[in-house]
matplotlib code that plots the C-alpha trace (Angstrom):
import matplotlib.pyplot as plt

x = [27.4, 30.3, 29.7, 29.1, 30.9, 29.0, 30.4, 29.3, 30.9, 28.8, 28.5, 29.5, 30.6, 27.4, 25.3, 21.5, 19.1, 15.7, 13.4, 11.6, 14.2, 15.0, 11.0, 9.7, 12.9, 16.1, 14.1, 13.3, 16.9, 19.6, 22.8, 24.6, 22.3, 21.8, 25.6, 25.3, 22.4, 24.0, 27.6, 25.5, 23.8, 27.3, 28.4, 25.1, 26.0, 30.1, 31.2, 34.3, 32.9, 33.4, 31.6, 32.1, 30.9, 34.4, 35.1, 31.7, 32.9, 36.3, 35.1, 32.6, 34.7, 32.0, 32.0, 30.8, 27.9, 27.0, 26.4, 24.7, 22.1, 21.8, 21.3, 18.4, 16.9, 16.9, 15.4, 12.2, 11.6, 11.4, 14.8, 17.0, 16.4, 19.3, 19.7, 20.8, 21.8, 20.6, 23.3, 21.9, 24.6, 24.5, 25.2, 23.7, 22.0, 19.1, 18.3, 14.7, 14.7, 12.1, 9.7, 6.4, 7.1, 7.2, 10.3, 12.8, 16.0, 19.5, 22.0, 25.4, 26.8, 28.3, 31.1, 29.8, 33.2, 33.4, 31.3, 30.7, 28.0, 24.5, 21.3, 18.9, 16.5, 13.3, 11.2, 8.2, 8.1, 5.9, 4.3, 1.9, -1.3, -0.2, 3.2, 1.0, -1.1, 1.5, 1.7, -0.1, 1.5, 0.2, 1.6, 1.3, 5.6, 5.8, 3.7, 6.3, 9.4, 8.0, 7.3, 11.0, 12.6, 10.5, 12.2, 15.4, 15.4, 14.5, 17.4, 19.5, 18.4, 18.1, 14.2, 11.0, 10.0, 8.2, 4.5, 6.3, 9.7, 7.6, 5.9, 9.7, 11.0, 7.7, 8.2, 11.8, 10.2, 6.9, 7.8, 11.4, 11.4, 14.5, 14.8, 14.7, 18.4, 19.3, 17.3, 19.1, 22.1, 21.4, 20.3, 23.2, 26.0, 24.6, 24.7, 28.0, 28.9, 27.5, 23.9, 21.0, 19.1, 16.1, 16.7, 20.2, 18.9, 16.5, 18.8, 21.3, 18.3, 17.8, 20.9, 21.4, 17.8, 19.1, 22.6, 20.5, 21.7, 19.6, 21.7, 23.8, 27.0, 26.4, 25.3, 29.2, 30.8, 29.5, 30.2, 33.9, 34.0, 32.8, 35.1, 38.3, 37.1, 36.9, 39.8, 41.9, 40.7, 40.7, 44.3, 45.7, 43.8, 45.9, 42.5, 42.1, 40.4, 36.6, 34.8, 34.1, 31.1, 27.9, 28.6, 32.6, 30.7, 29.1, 32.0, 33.5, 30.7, 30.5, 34.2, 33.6, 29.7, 29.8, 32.8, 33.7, 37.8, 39.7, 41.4, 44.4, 43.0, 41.1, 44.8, 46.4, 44.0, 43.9, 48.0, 48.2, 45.7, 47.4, 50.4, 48.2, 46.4, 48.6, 45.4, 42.7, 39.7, 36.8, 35.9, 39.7, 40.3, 36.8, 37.9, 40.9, 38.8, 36.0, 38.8, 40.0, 36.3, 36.3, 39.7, 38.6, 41.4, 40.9, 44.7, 47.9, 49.6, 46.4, 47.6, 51.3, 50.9, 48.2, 51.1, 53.7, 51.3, 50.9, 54.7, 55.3, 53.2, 54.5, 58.0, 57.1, 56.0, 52.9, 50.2, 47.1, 43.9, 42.9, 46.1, 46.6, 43.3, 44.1, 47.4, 45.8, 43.0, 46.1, 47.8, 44.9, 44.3, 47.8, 47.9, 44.9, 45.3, 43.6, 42.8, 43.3, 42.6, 39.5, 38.3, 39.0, 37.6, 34.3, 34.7, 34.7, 31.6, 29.7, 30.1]
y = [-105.8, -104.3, -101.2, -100.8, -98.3, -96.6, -95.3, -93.5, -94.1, -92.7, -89.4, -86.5, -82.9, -81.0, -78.6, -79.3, -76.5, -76.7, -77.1, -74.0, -71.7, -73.0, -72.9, -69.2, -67.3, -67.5, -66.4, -63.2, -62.2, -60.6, -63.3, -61.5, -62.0, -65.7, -66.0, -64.5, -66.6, -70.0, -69.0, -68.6, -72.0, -73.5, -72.5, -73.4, -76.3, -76.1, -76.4, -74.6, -71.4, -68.6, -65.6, -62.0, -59.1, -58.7, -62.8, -63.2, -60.0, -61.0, -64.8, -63.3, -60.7, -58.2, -55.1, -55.2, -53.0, -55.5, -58.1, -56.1, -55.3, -58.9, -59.4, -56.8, -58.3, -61.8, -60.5, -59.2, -62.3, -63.8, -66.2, -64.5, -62.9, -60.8, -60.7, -57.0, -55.0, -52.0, -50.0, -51.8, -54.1, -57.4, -59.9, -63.4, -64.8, -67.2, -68.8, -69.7, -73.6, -72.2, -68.7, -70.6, -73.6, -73.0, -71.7, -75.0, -72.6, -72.8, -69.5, -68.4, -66.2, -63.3, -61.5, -57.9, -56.0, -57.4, -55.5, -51.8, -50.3, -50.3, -48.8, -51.5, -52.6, -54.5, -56.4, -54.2, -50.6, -48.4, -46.3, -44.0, -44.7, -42.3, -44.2, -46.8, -44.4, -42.6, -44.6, -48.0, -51.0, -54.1, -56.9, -57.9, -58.8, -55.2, -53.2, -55.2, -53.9, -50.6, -50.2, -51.8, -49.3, -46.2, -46.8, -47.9, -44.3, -42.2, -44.0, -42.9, -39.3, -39.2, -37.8, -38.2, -38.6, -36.2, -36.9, -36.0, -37.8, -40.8, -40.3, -39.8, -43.5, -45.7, -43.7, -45.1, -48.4, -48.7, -46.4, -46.0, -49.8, -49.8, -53.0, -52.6, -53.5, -50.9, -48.1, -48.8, -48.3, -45.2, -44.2, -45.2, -44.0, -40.7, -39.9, -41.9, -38.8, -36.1, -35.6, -36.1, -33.6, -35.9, -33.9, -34.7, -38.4, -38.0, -36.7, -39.6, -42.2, -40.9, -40.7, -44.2, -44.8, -43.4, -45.1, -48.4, -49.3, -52.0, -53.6, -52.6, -54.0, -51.6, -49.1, -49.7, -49.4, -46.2, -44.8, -46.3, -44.6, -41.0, -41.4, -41.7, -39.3, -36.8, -37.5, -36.8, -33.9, -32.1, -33.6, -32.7, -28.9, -29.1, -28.9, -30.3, -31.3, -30.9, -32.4, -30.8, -28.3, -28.8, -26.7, -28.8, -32.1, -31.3, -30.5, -33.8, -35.9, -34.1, -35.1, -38.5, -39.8, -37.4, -37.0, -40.6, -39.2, -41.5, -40.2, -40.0, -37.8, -35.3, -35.1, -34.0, -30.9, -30.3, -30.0, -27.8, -25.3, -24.9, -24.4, -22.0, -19.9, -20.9, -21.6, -24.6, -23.3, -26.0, -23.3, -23.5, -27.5, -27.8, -25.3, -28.3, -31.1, -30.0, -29.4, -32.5, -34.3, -32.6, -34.3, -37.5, -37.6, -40.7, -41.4, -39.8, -40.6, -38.6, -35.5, -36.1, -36.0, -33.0, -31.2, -32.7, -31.6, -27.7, -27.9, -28.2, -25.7, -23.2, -24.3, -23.7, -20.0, -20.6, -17.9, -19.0, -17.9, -15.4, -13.3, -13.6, -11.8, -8.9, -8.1, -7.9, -5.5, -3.4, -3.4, -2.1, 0.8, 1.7, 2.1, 4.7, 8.2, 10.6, 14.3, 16.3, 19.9, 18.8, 17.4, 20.2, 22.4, 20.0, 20.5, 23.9, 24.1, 21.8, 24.1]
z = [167.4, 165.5, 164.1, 159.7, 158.0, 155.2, 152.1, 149.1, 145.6, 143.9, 145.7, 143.5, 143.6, 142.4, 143.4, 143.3, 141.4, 142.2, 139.2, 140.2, 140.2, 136.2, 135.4, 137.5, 138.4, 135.7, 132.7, 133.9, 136.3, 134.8, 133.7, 136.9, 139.1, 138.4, 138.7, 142.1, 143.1, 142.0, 143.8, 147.2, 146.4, 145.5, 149.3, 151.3, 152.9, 152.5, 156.3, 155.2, 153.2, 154.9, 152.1, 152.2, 149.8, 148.8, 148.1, 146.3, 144.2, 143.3, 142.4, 140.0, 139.0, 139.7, 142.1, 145.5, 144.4, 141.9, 144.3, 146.9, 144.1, 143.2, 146.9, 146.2, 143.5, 144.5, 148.2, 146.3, 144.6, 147.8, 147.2, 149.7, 153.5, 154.1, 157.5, 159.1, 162.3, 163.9, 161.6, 158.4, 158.0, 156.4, 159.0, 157.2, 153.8, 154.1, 151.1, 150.4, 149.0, 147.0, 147.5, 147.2, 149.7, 153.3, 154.8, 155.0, 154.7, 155.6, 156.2, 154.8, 157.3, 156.3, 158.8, 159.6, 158.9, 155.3, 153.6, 152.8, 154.3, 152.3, 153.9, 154.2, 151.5, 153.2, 150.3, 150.0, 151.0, 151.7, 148.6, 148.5, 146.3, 143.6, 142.7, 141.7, 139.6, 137.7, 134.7, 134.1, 134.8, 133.5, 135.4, 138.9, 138.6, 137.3, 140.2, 142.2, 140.5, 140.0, 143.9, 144.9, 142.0, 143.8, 147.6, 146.2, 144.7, 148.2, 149.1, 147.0, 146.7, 150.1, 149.9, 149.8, 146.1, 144.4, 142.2, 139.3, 140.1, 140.7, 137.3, 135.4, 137.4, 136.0, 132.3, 132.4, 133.2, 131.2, 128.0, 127.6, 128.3, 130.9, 133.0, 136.5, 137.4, 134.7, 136.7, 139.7, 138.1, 136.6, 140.1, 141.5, 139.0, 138.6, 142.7, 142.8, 140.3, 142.6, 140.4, 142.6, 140.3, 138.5, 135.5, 134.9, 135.4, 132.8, 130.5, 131.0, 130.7, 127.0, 126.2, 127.5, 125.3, 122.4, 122.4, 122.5, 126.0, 127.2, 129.8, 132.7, 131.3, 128.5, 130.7, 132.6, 129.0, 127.6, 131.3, 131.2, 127.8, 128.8, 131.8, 129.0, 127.1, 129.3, 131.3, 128.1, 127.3, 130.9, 131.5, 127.6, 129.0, 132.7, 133.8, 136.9, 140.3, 138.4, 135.8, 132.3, 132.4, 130.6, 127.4, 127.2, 127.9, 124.7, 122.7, 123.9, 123.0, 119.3, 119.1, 120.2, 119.4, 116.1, 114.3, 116.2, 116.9, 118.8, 122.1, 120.5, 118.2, 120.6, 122.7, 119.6, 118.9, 122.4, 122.3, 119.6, 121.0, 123.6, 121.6, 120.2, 122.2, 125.4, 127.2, 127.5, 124.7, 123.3, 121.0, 119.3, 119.2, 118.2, 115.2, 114.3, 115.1, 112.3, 109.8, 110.4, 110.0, 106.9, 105.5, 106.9, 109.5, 111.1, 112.2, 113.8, 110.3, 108.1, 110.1, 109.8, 106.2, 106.6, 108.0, 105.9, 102.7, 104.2, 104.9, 101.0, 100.1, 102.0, 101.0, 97.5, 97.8, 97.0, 97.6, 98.8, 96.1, 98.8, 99.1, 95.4, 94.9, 97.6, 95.8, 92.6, 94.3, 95.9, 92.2, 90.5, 93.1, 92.8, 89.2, 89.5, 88.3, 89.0, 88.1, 91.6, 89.9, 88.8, 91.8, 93.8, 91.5, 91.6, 95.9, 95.9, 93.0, 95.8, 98.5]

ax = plt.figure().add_subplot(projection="3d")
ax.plot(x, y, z, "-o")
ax.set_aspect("equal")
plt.show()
């Protein structure tokens, strides 16, 4: 019997999501995430995909730490097995069809010299009664999270967590109302930055609180921000090889969150003090910088006509009200007489 050949016209190029992943899973993961999540289902059964860290980064223009906390997230859901060596490598996805049927799966192999190097993050871990205790937590979901968010910080900080370290991660969580992705970024950003102190993370958690960050892309702004500012200011000093100490930090962040100065603005006043004083000083450009909040500089140009406005003025002669006043003072003591003989007469009575 001769052989039939089969085709498909109506096959398409599509990716299939399943309905449970719309209806239990996308409503509550960040948009990143998703993206991440979708791109691995894009590739599942391409013969000819061959995914790295880096590739899945560059195609979603995110970092490679972005996507290794998507990974993360999507392996506590239950999504995603990331498969590991003995060094805690990634070596292989292995997408769930779905978390709550079975475990019909297929892989996405992922070469072991492609990605940095990320100590391994198992779906539960282990967590003493107390982290569970330190703040109520409602939700079944959010005990969940709240466990995930506790290892994921002993791995960052390198330690064993604290009572009341455990207490300050679940008040980020249940009061100051941080998502769980945006904890992990804090984590992460402040130890990438050499502060493994919990009390520098707590301040930058109510800062970030305060500043209305709710989301790790604003989270990436403001940072990208302070990074600029700062950099201008320590390179306009010749400051270099450290970053600005904790009394300059907030000097630069009255220039920039306060008075709102652009950079441009900050480099100026940083120039002319050291034109100045011939040395970096916070204490002398924060002296120009208030003057200039008071005129309502906002420009290069409102200080070029500052200047050009001072320049006339002293062209003219013009005596400022102050000096004026001291030479009148000076005029009037010089135009005193006064009776000597009498006074030395009243000297010699005294004695």
């Amino acid at each position: 019997m001769k052989t039939l050949t089969l085709k498909n016209r109506f096959q398409t190029n599509a990716t299939l999501l399943p309905n449970d992943f719309i209806d239990n899973y996308m409503i509550d993961a960040n948009g990143e995430f998703v993206k991440v999540y979708l791109f691995l289902l894009r590739h599942l059964d391409d013969p000819c995909s061959s995914l790295t860290i880096t590739t899945i980064a560059d195609c979603l223009n995110n970092t490679e730490n972005d996507i290794l906390r998507a990974f993360r997230y999507w392996e506590n859901t239950g999504l995603l097995s990331v498969e590991r060596d003995a060094e805690g490598k990634i070596t292989g996805l292995e997408l769930q069809k779905t978390a709550r049927a079975g475990k019909t799966s297929v892989s996405a192999p992922v070469p072991e010299n492609s990605q940095p190097e990320a100590a391994p993050a198992p779906k539960t871990a282990p967590v003493p009664e107390a982290k569970a205790k330190a703040v109520p937590i409602d939700s079944f979901r959010a005990q969940k999270e709240i466990k995930s968010l506790l290892f994921i910080a002993e791995q960052y900080l390198g330690k064993t967590l604290t009572h009341s370290e455990m207490e300050t991660i679940t008040y980020f969580y249940d009061t100051l109302h941080m998502s769980a992705d945006l904890i992990e970024y804090l984590l992460e950003s402040c130890v990438e930055n050499g502060h493994k102190s919990m009390h520098y993370i707590q301040k930058v958690a109510f800062s970030w609180a305060e500043a209305g960050i709710e989301s790790v892309a604003q989270a990436k702004e403001e940072s990208a921000l302070y990074s600029r500012s700062c950099y201008t200011v320590l390179n306009a000093f010749g400051i270099k090889n450290r970053g600005p100490a904790s009394s300059e930090l907030a000097y630069i962040r009255k220039w920039t969150d306060e008075y709102g100065f652009a950079s441009d603005i900050i480099e100026e006043a940083c120039r002319r003090t050291i034109s100045a004083t011939h040395q970096p000083s916070f204490e002398y450009a924060d002296k120009i910088l208030s003057k200039w909040h008071d005129r309502n500089i906002r420009h290069l140009k409102d200080i070029a006509s500052l200047d050009e406005e001072y320049q006339k003025v002293h062209a003219s002669g013009r005596t400022p009200v102050r000096s004026r006043t001291a030479a009148r003072n000076l005029n009037n003591f010089e135009r005193r007489s006064y009776d000597m003989d009498s006074l030395e007469e009243q000297l010699l009575n005294s004695n």
